[in-house]
BAKE-749253 format. One line per 5 residues: number of its first residue (from 1); their letters; for each residue x, y, z of N, C-alpha, C. Coordinates in Angstrom, 3 decimals. Layout:
<atoms>
NUM> a> X:Y:Z:X:Y:Z:X:Y:Z ~ ...
</atoms>
This chain:
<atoms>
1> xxxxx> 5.015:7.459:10.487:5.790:8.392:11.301:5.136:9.766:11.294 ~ 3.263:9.594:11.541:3.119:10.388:11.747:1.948:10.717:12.762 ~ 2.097:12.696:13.037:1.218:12.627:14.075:-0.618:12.730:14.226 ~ -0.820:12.523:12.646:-1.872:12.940:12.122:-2.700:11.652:11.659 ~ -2.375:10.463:11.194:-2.940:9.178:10.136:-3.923:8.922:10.859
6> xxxxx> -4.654:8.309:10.169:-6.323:7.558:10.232:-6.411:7.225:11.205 ~ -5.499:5.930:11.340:-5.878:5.043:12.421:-4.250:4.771:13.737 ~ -3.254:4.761:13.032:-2.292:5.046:13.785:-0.975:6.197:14.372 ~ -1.869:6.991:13.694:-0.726:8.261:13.678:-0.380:8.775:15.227 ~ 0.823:8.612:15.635:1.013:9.533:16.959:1.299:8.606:17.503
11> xxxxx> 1.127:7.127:16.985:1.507:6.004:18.496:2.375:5.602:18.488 ~ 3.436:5.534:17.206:5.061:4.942:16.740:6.204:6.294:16.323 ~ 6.441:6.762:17.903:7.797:7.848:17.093:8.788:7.121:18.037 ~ 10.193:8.096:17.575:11.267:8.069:18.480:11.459:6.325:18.729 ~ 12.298:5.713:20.144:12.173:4.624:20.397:11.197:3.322:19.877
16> xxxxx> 9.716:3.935:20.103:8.603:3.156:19.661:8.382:2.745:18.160 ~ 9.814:3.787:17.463:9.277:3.152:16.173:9.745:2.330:15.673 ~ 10.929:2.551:16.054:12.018:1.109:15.922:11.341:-0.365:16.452 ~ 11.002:-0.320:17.686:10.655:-1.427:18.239:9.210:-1.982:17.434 ~ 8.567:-0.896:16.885:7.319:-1.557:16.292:7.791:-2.102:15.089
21> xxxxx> 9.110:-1.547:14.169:9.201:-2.284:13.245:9.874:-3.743:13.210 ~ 10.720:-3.866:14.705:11.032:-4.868:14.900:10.160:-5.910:15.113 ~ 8.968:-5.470:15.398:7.890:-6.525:15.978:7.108:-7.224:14.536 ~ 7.173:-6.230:13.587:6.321:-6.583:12.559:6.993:-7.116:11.492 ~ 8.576:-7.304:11.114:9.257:-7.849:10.556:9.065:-9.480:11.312
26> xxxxx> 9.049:-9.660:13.217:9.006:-10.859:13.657:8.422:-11.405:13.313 ~ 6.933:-10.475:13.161:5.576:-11.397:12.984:5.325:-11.691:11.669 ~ 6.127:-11.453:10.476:6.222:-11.554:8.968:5.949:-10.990:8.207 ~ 6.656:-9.593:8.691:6.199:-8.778:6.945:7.188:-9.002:6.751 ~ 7.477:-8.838:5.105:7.636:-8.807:3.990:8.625:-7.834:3.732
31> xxxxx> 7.764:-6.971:3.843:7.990:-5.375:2.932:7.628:-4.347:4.248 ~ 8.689:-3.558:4.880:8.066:-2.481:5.677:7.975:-1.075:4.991 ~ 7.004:-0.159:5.144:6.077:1.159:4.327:6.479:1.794:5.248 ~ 7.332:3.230:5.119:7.563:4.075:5.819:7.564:5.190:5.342 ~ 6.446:5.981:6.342:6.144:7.513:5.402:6.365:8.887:6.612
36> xxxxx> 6.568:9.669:6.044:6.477:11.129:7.187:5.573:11.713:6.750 ~ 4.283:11.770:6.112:3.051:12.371:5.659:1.850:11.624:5.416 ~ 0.999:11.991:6.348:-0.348:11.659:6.526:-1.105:11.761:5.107 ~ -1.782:10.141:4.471:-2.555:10.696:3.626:-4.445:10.538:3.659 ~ -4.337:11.327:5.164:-5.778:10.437:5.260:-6.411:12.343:4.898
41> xxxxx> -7.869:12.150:4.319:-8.382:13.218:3.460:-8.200:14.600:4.348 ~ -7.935:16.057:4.130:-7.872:16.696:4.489:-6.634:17.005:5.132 ~ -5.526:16.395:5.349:-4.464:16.136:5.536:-3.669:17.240:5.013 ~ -2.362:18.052:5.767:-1.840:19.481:5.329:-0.668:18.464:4.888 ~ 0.111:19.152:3.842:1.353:18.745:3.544:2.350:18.800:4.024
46> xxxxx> 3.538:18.140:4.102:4.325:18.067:5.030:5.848:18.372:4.501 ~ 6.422:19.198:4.840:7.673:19.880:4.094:8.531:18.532:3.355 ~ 9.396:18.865:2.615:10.569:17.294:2.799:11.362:17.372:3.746 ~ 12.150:18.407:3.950:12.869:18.347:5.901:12.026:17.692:6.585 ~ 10.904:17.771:6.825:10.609:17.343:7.867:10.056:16.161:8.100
51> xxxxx> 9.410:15.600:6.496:9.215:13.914:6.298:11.060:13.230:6.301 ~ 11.450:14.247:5.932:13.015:13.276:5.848:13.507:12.520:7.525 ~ 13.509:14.032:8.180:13.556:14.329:9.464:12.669:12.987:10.284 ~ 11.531:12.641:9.892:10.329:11.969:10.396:10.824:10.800:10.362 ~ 11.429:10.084:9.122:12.141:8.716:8.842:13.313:8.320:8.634
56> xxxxx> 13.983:9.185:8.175:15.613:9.050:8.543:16.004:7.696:9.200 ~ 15.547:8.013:10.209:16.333:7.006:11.581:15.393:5.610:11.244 ~ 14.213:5.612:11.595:13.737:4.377:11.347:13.820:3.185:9.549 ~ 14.045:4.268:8.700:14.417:3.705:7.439:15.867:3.003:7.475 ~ 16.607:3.621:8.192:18.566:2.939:8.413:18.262:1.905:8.794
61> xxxxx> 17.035:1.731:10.596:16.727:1.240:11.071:16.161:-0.359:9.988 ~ 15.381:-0.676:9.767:15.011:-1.536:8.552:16.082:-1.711:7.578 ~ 17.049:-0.829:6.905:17.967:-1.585:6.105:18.462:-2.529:6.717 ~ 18.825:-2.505:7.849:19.962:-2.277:8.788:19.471:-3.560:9.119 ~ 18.210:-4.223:9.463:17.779:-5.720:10.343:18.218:-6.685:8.870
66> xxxxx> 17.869:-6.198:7.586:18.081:-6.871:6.604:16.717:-7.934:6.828 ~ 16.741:-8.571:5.562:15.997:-10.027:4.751:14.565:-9.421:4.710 ~ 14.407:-7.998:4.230:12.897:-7.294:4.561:13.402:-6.505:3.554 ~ 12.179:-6.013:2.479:12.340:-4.928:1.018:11.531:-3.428:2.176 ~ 12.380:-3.038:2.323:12.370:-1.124:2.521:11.544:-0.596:1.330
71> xxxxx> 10.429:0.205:1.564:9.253:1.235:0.729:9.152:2.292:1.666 ~ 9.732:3.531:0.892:9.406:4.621:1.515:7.999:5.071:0.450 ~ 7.314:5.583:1.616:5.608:6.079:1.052:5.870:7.927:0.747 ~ 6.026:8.660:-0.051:5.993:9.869:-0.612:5.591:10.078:-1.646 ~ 5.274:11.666:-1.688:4.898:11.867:-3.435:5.590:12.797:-3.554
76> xxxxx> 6.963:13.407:-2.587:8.269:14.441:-2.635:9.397:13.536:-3.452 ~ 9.526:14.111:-4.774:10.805:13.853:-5.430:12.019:14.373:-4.516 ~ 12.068:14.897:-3.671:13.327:15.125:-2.536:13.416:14.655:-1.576 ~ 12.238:13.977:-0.810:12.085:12.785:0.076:12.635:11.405:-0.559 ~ 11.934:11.464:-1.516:12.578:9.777:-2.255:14.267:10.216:-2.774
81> xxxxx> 14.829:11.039:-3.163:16.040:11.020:-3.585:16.726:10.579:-2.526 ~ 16.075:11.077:-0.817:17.415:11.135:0.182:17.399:9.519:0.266 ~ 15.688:9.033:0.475:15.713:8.100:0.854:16.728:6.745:0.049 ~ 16.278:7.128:-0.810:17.392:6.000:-2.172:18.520:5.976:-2.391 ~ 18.822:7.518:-1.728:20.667:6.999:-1.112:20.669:6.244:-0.419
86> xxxxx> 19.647:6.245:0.641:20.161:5.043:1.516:20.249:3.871:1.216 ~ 19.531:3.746:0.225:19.383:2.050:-0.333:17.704:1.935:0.191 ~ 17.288:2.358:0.250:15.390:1.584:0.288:15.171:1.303:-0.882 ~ 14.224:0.471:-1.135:13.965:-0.755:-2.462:12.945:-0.400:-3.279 ~ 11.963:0.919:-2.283:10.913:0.987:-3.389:10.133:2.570:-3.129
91> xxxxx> 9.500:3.289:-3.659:9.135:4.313:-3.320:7.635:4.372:-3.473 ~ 6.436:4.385:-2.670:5.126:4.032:-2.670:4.700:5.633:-2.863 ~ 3.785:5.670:-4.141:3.116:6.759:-4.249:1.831:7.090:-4.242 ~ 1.227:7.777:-3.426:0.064:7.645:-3.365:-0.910:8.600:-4.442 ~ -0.096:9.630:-5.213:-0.309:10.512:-5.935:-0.407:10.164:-7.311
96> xxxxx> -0.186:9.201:-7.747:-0.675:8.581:-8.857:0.488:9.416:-9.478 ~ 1.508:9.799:-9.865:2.439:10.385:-10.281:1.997:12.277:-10.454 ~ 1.536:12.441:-9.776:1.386:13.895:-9.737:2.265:14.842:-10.524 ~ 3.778:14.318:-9.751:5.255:14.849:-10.018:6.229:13.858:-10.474 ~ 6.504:13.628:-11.937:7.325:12.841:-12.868:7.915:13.218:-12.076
101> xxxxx> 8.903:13.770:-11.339:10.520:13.801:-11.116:10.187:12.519:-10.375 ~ 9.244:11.945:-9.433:9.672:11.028:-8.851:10.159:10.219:-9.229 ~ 9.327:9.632:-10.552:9.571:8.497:-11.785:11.126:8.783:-11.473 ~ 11.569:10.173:-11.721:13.115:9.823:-12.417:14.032:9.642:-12.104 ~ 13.550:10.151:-9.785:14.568:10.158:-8.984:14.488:8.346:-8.992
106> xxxxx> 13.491:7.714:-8.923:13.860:5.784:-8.726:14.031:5.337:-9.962 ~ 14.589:5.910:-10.972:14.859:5.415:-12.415:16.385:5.295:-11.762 ~ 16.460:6.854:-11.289:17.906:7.062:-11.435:18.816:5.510:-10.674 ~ 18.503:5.435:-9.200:18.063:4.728:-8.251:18.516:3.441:-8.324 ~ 17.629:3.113:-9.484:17.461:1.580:-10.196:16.195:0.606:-8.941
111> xxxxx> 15.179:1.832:-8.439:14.532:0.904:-7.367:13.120:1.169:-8.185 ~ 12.024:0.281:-7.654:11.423:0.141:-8.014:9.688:1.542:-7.314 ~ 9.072:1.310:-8.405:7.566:2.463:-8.013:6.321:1.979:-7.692 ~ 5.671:2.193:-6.809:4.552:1.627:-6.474:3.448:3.067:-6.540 ~ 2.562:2.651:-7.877:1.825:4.026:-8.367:0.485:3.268:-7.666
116> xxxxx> 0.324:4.108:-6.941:-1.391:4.366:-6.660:-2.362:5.052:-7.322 ~ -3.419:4.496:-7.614:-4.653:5.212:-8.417:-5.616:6.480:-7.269 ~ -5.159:7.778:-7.334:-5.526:8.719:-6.667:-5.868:9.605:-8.182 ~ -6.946:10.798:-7.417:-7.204:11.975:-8.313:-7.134:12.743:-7.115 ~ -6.223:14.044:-7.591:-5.877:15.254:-6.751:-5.200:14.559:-6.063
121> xxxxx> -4.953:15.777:-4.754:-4.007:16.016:-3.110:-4.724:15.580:-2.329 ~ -4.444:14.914:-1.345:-5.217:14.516:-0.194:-5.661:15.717:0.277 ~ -5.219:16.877:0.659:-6.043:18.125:1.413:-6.866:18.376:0.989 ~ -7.385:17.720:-0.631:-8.655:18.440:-1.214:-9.658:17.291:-0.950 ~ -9.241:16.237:-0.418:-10.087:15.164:-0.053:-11.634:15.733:0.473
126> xxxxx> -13.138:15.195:0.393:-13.352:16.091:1.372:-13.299:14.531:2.140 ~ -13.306:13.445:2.003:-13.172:12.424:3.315:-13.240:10.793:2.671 ~ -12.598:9.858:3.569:-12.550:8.655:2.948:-14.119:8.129:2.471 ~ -14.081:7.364:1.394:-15.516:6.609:0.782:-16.277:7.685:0.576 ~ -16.155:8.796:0.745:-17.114:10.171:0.109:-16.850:10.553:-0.953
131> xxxxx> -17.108:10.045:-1.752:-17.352:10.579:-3.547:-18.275:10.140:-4.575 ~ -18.612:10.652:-5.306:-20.111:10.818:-5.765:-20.331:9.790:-6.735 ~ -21.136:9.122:-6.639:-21.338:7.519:-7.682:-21.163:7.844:-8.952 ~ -21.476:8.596:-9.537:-21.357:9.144:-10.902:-20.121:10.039:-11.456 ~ -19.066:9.692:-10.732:-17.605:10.309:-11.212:-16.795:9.149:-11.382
136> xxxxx> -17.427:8.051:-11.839:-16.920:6.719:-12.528:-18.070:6.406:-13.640 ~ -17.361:6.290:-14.678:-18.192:5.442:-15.761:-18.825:3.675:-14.614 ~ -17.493:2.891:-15.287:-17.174:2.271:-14.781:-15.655:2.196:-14.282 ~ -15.535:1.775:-12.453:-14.638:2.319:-12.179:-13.491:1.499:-12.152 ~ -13.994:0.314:-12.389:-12.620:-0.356:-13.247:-12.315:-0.018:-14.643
141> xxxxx> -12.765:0.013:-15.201:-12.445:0.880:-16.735:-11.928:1.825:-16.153 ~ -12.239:3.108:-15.538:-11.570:4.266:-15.664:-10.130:4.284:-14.817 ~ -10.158:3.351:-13.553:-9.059:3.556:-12.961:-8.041:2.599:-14.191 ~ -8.029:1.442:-14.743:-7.011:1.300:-15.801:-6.799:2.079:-16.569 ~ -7.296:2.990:-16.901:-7.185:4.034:-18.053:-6.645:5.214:-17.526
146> xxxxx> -6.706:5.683:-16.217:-6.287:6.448:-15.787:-4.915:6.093:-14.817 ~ -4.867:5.359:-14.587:-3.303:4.526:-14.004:-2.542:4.246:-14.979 ~ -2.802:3.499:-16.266:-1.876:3.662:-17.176:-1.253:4.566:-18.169 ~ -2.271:5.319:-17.329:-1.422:7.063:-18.357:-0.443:7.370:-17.446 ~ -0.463:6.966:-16.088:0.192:7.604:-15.251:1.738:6.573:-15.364
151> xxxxx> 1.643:5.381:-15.615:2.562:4.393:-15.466:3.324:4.655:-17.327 ~ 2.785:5.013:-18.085:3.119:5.582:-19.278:3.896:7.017:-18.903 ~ 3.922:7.803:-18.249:4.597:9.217:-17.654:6.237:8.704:-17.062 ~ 5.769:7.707:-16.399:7.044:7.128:-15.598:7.638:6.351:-16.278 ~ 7.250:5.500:-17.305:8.302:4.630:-18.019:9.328:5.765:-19.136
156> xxxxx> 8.201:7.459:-19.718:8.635:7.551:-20.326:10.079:8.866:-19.290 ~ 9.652:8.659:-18.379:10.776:9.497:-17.152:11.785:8.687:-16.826 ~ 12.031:7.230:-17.475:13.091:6.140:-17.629:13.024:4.741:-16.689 ~ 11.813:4.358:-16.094:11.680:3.455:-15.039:11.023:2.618:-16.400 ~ 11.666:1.038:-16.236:11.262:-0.012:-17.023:10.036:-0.315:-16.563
161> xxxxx> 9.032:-0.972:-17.531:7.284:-1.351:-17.081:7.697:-2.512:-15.927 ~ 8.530:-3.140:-15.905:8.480:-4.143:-14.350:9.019:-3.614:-13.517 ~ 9.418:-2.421:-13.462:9.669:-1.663:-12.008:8.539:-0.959:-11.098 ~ 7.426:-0.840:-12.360:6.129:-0.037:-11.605:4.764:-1.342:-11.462 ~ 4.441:-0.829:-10.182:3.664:-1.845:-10.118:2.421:-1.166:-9.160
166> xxxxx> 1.465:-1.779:-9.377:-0.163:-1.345:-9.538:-1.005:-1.126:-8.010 ~ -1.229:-0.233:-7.797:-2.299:-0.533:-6.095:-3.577:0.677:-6.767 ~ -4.972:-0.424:-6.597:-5.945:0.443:-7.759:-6.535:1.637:-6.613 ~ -5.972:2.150:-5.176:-6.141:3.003:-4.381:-7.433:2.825:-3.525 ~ -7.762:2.046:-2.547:-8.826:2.067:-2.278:-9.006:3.033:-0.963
171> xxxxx> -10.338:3.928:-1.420:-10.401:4.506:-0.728:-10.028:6.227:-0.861 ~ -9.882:5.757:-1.924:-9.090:7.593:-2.447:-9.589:7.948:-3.769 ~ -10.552:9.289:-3.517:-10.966:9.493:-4.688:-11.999:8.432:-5.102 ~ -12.757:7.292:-4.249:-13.762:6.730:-4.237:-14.788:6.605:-3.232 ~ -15.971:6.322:-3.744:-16.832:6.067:-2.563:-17.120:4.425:-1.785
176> xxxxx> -17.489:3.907:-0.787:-17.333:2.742:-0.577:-17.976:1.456:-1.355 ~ -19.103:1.679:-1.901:-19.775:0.942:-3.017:-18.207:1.091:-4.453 ~ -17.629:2.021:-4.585:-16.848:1.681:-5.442:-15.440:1.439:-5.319 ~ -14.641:1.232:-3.480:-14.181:0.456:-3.181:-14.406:-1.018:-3.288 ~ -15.546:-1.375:-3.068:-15.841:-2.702:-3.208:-15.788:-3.064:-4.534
181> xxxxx> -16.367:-2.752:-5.421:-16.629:-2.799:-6.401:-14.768:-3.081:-7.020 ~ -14.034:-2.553:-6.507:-12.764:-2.597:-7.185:-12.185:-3.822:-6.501 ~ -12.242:-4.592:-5.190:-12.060:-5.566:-4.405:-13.146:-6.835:-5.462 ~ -14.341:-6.314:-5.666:-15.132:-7.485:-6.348:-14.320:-7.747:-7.589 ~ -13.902:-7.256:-8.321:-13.786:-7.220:-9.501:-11.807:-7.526:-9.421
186> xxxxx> -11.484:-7.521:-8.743:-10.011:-7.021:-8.578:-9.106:-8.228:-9.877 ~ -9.489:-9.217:-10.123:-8.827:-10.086:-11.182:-8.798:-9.346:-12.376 ~ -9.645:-8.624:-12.844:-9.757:-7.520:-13.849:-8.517:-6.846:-14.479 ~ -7.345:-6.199:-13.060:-6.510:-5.792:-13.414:-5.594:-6.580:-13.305 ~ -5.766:-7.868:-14.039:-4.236:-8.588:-14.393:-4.496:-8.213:-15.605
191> xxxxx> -4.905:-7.448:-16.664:-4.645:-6.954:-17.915:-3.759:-5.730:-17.855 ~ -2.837:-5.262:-16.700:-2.238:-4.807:-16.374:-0.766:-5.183:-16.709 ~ -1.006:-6.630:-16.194:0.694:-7.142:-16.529:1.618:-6.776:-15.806 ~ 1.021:-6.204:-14.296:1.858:-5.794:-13.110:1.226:-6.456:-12.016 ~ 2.416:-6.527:-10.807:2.263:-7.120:-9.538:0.776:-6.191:-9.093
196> xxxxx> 0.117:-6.827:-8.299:-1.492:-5.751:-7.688:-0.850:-5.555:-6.596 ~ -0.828:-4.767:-5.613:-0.852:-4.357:-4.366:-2.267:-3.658:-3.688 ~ -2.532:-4.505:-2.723:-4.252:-3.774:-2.177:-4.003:-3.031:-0.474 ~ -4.567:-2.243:-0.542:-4.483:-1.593:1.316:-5.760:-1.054:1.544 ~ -6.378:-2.444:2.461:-7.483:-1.994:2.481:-7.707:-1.958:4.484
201> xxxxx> -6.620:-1.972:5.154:-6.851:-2.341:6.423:-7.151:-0.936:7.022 ~ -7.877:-1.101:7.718:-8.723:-0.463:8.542:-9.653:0.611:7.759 ~ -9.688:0.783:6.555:-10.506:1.838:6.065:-11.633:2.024:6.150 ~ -11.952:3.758:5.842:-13.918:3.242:6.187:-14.671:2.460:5.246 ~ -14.339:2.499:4.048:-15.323:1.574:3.167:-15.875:0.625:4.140
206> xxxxx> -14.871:-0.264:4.992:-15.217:-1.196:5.337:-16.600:-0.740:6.375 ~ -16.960:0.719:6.644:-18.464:1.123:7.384:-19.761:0.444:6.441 ~ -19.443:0.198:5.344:-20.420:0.060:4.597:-21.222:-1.672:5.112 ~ -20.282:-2.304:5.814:-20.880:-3.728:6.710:-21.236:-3.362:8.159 ~ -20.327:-2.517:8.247:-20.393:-2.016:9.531:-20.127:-0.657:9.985
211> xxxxx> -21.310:-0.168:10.751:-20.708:1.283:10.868:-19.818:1.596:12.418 ~ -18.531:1.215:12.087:-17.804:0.738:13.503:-16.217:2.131:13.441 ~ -15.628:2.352:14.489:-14.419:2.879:14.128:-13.478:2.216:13.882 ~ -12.249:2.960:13.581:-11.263:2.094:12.447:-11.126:1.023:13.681 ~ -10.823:1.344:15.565:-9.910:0.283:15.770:-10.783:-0.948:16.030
216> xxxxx> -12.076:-0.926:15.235:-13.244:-1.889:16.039:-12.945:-2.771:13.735 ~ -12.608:-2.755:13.040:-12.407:-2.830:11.723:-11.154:-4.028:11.430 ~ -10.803:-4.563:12.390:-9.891:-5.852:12.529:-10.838:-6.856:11.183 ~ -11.715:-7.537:11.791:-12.514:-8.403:11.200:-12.453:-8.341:9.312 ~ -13.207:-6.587:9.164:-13.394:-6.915:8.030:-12.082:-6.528:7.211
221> xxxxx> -11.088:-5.821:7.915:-9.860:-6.053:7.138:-9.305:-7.470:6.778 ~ -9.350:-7.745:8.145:-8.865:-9.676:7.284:-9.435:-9.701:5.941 ~ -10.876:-10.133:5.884:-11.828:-10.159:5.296:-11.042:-9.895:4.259 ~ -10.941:-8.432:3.765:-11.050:-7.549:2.552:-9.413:-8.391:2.270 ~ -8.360:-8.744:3.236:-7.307:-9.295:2.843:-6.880:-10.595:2.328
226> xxxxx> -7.985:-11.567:2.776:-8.123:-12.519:2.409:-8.602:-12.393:0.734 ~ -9.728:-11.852:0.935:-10.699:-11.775:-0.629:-9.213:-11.360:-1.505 ~ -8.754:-10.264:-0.996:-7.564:-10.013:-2.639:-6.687:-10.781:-2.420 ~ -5.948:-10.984:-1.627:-5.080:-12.428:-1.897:-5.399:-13.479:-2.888 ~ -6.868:-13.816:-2.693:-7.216:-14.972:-3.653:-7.814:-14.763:-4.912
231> xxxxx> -7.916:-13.452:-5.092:-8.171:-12.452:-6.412:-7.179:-12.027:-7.139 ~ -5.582:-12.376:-6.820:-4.671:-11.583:-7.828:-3.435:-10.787:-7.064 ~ -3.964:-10.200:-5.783:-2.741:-9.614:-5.171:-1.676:-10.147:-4.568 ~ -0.497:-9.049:-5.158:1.036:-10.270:-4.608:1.253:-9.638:-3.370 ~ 0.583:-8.467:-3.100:0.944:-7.934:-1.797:-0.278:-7.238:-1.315
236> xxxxx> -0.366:-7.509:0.271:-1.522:-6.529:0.797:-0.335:-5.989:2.120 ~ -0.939:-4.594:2.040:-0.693:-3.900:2.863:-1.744:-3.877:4.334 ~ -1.126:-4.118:5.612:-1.973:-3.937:6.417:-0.647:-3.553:7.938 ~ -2.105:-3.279:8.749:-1.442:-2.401:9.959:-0.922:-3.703:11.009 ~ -1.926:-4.763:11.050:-2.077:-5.856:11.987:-1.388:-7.258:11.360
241> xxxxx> -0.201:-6.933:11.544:0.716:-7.883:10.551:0.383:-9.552:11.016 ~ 0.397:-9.706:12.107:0.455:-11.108:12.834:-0.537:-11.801:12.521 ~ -1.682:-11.104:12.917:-3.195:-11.166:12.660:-3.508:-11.709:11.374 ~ -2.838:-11.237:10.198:-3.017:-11.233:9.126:-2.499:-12.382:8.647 ~ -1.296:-11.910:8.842:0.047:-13.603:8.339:-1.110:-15.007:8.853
246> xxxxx> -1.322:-15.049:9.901:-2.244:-15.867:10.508:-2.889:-16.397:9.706 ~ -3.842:-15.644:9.077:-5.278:-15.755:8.666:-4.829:-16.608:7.289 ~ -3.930:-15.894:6.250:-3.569:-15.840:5.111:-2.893:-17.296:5.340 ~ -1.809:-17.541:5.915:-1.248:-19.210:5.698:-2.684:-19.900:6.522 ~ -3.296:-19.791:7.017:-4.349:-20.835:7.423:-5.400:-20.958:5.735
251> xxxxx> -5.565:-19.748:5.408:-6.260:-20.168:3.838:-5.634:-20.898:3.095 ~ -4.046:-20.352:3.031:-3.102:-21.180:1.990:-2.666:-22.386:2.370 ~ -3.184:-23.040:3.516:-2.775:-24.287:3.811:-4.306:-25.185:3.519 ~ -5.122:-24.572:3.718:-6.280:-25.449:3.027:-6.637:-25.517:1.915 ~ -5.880:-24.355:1.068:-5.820:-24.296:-0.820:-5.169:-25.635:-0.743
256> xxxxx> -3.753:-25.814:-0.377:-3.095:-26.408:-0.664:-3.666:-28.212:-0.213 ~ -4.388:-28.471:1.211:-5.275:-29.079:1.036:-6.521:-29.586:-0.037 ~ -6.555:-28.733:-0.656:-7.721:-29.089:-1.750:-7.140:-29.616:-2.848 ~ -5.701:-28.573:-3.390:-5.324:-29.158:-5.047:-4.494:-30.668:-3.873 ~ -3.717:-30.595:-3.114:-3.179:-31.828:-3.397:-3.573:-32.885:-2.360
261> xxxxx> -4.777:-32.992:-1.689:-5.119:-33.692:-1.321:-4.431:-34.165:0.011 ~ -3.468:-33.786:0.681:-2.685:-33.918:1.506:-2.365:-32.670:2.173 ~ -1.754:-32.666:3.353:-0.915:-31.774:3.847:0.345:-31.770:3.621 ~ 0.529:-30.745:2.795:2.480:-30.896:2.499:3.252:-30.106:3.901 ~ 4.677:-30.062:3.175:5.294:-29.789:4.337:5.007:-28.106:4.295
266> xxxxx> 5.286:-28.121:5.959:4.894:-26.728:6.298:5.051:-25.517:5.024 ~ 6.976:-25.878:4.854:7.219:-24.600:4.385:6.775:-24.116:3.588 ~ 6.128:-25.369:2.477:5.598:-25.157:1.077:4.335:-24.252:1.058 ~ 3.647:-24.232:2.253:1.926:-23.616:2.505:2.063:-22.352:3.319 ~ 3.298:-22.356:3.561:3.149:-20.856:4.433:2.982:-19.517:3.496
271> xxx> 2.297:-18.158:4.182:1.945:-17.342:3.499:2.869:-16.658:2.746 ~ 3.544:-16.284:1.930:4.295:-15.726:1.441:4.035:-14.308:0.585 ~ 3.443:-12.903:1.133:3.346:-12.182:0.711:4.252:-11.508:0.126
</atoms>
């Protein structure tokens, strides 16, 4: 819900946003992500009036269709308070806990946190996959070490360890060799002992196969969605829901081809993110 994002900002307000979320619940999400602040690099901050203002309507909107988990995307402890009156299910942070109050407004809540592995504000970004190879040891080592200090802040702000759950940030605060690198490796963080969440659709890392713009980046998002699916993630985030659902039960119906030798019944092989 906004007029600024990477790849879709400006094309879903008012009327259009409703109807897009209706379309993407049809086509099988899961979980709908609703934010009023742009976090693509360089990005100005956005008051809480006016992220509230931004989603309000379309968040009622989604309680309201039901059999779908509501995530509002903020790193405003006063954005997530309004939102969790309403009843939304989860609060997506992209700030890696910047600001404990959030921890304490979805403690209070009883909903659940989705901590992203970020360093700094997006405005200080200077741009996606631009960061310097040598500000990771190794960057799976450091992002567990540095996510679980952050998930240690929030349990001790009163949110139980199975309420917070893991997205290792791709794309933020990394360069694209160490996006990948976190996609190669991504089984790594089941020493976590939390659900993975990956969002890797449309980003530039994915320039590193191809140097294409985001809306030409269909392909290798599958791609990058497929690979973590079968690496560990219980959820991927993406823009091209249909597309995706698609791709994902056509893999999981030929897994399921392989261990049991048969085709079972539909329902058993469909994608279930």
């Amino acid at each position: 819900m906004t007029p600024d994002s990477f790849y879709d900002g400006g094309r879903f307000t008012g009327e259009r946003a409703l109807l897009r979320l209706d379309t993407m619940i049809a086509e099988g999400a899961k979980i709908v992500d609703i934010g009023g602040e742009s976090t693509r690099p360089g990005a100005t901050p956005v008051a809480a009036e006016e992220q509230i203002d931004r989603i309000a309507a379309p968040v009622r909107h989604a309680l309201a269709k039901g059999g779908v988990l509501v995530s509002v995307d903020t790193a405003n402890a006063k954005v997530a308070e309004a939102m969790l009156a309403l009843g939304v299910h989860a609060i997506n942070d992209v700030s890696c806990l910047a600001d404990v109050d959030l921890a304490k407004v979805t403690a209070r809540h009883g909903a659940a946190l989705v901590l992203m592995h970020a360093r700094g504000q997006m405005a200080n970004m200077i741009g996606y996959s631009e960061y310097p190879n040598a500000a990771y040891g190794d960057v799976v080592e450091d992002v567990c070490l540095e996510w679980s200090k952050a998930r240690a802040r929030a349990q001790q702000a009163g949110l139980d360890r199975t309420e917070i759950l893991f997205d290792p940030g791709i794309g933020f605060a990394k360069n694209a060799r160490q996006s990948f690198e976190l996609l190669a490796r991504l089984r790594e963080f089941s020493r976590l002992g939390t659900p993975i969440i990956v969002g890797a659709s449309r980003k530039s890392f994915l320039r590193m196969v191809q140097d294409v713009a985001p809306d030409q980046r269909l392909g290798g998002s599958i791609a990058a969605c497929l690979w973590a699916a079968h690496n560990g993630a219980a959820v991927v985030r993406v823009h091209d829901v249909a597309v995706t659902w698609q791709a994902l039960s056509t893999s999981r119906l030929a897994q399921c081809l392989v261990e049991r030798r048969h085709l079972p019944e539909e329902a058993a092989c469909s994608a279930d993110f």
